[in-house]
C-alpha positions as a printed Julia matrix, in Angstrom:
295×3 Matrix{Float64}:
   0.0     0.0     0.0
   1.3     3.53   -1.17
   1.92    6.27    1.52
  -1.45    7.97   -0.28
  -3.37    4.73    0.12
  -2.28    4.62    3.35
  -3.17    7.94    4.84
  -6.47    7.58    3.19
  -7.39    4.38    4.63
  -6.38    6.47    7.95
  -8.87    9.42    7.4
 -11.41    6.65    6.4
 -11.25    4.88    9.44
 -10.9     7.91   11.57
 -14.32    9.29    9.59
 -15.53    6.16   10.78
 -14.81    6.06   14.15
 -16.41    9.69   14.42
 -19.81    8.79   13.28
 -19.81    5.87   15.42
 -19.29    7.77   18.29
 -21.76   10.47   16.78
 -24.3     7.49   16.19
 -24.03    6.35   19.82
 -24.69   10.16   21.41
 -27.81   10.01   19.29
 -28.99    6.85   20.9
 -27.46    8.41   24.26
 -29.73   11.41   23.86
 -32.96    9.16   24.19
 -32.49    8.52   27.57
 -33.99   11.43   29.08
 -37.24   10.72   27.12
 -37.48    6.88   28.11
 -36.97    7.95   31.82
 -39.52   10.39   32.14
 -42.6     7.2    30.9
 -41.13    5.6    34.0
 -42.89    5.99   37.51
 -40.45    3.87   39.32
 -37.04    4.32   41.35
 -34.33    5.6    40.07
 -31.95    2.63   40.67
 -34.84    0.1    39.72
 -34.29    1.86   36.26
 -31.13    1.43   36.38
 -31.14   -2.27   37.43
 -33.48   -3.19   34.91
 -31.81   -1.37   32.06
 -28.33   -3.04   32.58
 -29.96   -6.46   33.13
 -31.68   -6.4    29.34
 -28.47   -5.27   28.24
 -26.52   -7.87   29.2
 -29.08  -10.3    28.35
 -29.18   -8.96   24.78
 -25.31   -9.54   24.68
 -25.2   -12.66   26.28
 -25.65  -15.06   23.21
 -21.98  -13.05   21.98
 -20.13  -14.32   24.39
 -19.39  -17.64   23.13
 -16.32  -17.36   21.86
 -15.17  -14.7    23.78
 -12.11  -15.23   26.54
 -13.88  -14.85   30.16
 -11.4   -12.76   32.15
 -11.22  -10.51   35.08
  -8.6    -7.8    36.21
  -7.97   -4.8    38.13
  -9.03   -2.41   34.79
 -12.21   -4.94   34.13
 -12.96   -3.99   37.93
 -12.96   -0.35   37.64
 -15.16   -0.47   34.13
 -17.8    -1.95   35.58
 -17.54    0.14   39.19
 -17.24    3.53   37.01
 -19.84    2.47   34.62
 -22.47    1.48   37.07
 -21.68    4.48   39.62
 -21.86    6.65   36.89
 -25.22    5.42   35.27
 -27.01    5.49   38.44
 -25.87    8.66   39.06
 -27.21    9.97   36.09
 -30.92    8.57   36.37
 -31.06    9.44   39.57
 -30.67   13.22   38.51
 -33.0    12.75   35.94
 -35.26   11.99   38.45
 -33.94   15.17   40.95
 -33.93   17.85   38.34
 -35.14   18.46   34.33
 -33.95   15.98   32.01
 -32.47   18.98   29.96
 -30.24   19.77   33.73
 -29.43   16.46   33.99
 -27.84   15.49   30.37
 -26.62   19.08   29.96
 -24.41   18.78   33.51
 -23.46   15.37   33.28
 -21.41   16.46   29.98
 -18.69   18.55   32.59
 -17.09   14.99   31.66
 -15.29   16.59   29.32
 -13.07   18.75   31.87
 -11.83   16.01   33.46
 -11.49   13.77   30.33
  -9.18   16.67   28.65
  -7.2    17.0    32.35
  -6.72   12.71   32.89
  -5.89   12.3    29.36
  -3.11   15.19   30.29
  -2.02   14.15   33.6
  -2.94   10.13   33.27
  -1.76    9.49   29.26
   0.07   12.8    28.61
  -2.09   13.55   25.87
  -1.49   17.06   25.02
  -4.59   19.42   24.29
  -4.77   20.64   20.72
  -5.64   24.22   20.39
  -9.07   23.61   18.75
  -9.65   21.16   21.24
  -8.85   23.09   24.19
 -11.23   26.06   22.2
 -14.9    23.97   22.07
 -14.22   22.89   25.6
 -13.98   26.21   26.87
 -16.92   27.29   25.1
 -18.87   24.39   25.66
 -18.2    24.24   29.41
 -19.12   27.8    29.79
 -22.64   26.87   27.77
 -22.75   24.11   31.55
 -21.2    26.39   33.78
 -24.8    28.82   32.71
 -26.83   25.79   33.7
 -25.3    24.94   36.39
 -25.8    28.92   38.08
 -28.87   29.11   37.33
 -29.48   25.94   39.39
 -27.39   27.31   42.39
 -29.51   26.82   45.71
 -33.22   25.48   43.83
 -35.25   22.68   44.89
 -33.26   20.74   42.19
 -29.76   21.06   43.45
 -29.13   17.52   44.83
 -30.05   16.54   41.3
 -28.01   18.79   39.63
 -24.7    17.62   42.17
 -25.55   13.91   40.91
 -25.05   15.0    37.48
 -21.82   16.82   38.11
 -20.85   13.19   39.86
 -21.7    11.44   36.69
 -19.79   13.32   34.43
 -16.77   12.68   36.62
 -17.62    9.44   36.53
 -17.98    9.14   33.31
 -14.95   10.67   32.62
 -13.43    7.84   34.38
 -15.16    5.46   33.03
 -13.45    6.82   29.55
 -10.31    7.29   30.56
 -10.15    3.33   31.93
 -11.13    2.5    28.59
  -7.51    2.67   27.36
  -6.67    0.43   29.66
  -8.85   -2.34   28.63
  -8.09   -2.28   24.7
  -7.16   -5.73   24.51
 -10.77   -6.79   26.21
 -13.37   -8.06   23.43
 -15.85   -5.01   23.52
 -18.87   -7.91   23.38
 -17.71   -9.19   27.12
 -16.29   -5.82   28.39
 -20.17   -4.16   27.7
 -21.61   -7.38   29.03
 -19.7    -7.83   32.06
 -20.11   -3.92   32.53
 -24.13   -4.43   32.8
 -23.92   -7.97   34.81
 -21.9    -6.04   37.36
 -23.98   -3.09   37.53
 -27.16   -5.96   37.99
 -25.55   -8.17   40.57
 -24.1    -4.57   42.63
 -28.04   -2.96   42.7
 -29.77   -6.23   43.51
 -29.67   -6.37   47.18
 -31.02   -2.58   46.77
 -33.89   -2.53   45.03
 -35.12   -5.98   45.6
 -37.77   -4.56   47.17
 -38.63   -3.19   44.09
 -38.89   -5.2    41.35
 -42.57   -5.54   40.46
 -43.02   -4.03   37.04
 -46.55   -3.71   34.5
 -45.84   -4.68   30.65
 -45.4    -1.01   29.77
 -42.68   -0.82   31.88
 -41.13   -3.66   31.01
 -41.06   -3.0    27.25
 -39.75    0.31   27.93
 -36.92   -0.69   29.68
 -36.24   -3.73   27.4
 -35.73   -1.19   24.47
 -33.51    0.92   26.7
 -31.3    -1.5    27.6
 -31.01   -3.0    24.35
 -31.28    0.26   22.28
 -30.55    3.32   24.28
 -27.78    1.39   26.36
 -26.35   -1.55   25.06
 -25.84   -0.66   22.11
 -24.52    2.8    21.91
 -21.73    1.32   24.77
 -20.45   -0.44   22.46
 -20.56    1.74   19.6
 -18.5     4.33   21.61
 -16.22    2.05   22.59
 -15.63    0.35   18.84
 -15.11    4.39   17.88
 -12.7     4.93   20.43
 -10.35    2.52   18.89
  -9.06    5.21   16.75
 -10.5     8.89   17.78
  -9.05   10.27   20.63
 -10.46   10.64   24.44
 -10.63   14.12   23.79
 -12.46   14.43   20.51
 -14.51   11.4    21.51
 -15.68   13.83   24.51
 -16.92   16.59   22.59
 -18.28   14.27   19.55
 -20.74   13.47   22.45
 -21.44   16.74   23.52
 -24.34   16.41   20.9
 -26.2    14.62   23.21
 -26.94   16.87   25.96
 -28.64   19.38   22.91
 -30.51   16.71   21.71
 -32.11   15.1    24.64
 -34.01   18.21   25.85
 -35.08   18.34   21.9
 -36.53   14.94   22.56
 -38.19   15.16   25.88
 -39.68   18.36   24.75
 -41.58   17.03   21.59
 -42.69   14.07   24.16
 -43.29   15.41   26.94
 -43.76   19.42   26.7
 -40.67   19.82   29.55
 -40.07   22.7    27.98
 -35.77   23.6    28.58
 -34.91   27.1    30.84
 -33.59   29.8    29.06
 -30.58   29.15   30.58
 -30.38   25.6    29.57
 -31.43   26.69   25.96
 -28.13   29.44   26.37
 -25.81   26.03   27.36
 -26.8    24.58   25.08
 -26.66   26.77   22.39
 -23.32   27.98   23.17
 -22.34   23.8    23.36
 -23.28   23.87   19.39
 -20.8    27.14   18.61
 -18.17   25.3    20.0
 -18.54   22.29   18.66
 -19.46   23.8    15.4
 -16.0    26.05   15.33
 -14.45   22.67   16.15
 -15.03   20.8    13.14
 -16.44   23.36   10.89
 -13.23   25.89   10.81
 -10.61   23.45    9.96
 -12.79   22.46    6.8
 -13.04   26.47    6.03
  -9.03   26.22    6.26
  -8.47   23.35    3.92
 -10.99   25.7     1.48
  -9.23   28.53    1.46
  -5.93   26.59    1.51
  -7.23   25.25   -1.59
  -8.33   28.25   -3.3
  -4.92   30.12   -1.97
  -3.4    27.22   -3.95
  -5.45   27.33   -7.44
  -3.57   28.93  -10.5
């Protein structure tokens, strides 16, 4: 293969690893919807969600290598901490609070990846983040001392949580993605069982709803993410994602009528300019590169 061929293949599969993680924010973004049809505990949810996950998986594991180590550990800690945190604040506070604030992952995704991988920040990078994370830092006053304030904390936690969850994910490359999201969700079952057994009764509706969550709105974009991170970076996996937290309140608006504060509709707005200056101006440089270039 030429050294053309070559970088092309490169961009391809990086194009490709970018829409993966772009598909799996989508299916992400759903979440806030699906939670708010649910009249039950927040870690019942949560339970329930991770258990049809893993069931869904579980015919994949055949030929996959059962192990377990000290990274496999903190995957499926960090995962389920993080997930419960995050219902839970849907729960506590708006939808459009909760997915907006849990998305401070992104801080400490850019500062591990410096201080745990010495990834350094690229300019552009460092640029959306700042933006974007003023956009949450306007959410997150305009919460300061409401009703909603517990809920707004847990999201906070998830995002760090998250964060870690990410960052561990370099240190489980070798894992088969099948077992690592299935192992993730069997955890995160067995560690909420003896806390909402209690709990457990569900009607049909409920349990169709959370079949497709853990299956579609779970599952599934896990292990999408994780297939993209394979070759797009921590950093511009992070703020590939930050689609979701504009999207969900989108969703839970048109299904529920929770209609988004102003300041969560200024967040999130300001999320979009950086993201859009992200990937938008280095296309407007290659075009005027181009045209700088034409005889």
């Amino acid at each position: 293969m030429s050294i053309a061929e070559s970088s092309q293949a490169s961009k391809s599969h990086l194009a490709r690893g970018r829409l993966l993680i772009l598909a799996a924010a989508l299916l992400w973004s759903l979440a806030g919807v699906f939670i708010k049809f649910l009249d039950l505990p927040p870690l019942t949810i949560v339970f329930y969600r991770s258990l049809f996950a893993a069931l869904v998986f579980t015919p994949f594991l055949r030929r996959v290598r059962w192990q377990l180590n000290a990274p496999i550990v903190v995957s499926a800690v960090t995962y389920t901490a993080a997930i419960s945190a995050f219902v839970a604040a849907n729960k506590l506070t708006t939808a459009a609070n909760a997915i907006v604030l849990q998305y401070t992952a992104p801080i400490f995704v850019f500062i591990f990846s410096r201080l745990v991988l010495g990834e350094a920040i690229a300019k552009l990078n460092g640029f959306a983040l700042t933006v974007s994370m003023i956009g949450v830092a306007v959410i997150s006053l305009d919460s300061a001392g409401a009703p909603d304030m517990t809920g707004v904390l847990l999201a906070i936690l998830s995002g760090i949580l998250f964060a870690a969850y990410m960052i561990n994910l370099r240190r489980t490359h070798q894992v088969s993605l099948i077992y690592l999201i299935w192992i993730n969700n069997a955890a995160c079952t067995l560690l909420l069982l003896w806390i909402v057994k209690s709990e457990l009764t569900l009607s049909p509706r409920e349990v169709s709803i959370l079949l497709v969550m853990g299956a579609v709105q779970l599952g599934m974009p896990y292990f999408l993410f994780s297939k993209g991170l394979q070759v797009v970076s921590l950093q511009e996996a992070s703020l590939i994602a930050l689609i979701e937290p504009v999207l969900n309140p989108l969703w839970v608006v048109f299904a529920v009528g929770e209609i988004p504060s102003p300041a969560t509709i200024t967040g999130g707005g300001m999320i979009l300019l950086g993201l859009s200056v992200r990937y938008v101006w280095p296309l407007l440089r290659r075009s005027m590169e181009l045209v700088g270039s034409a005889p």
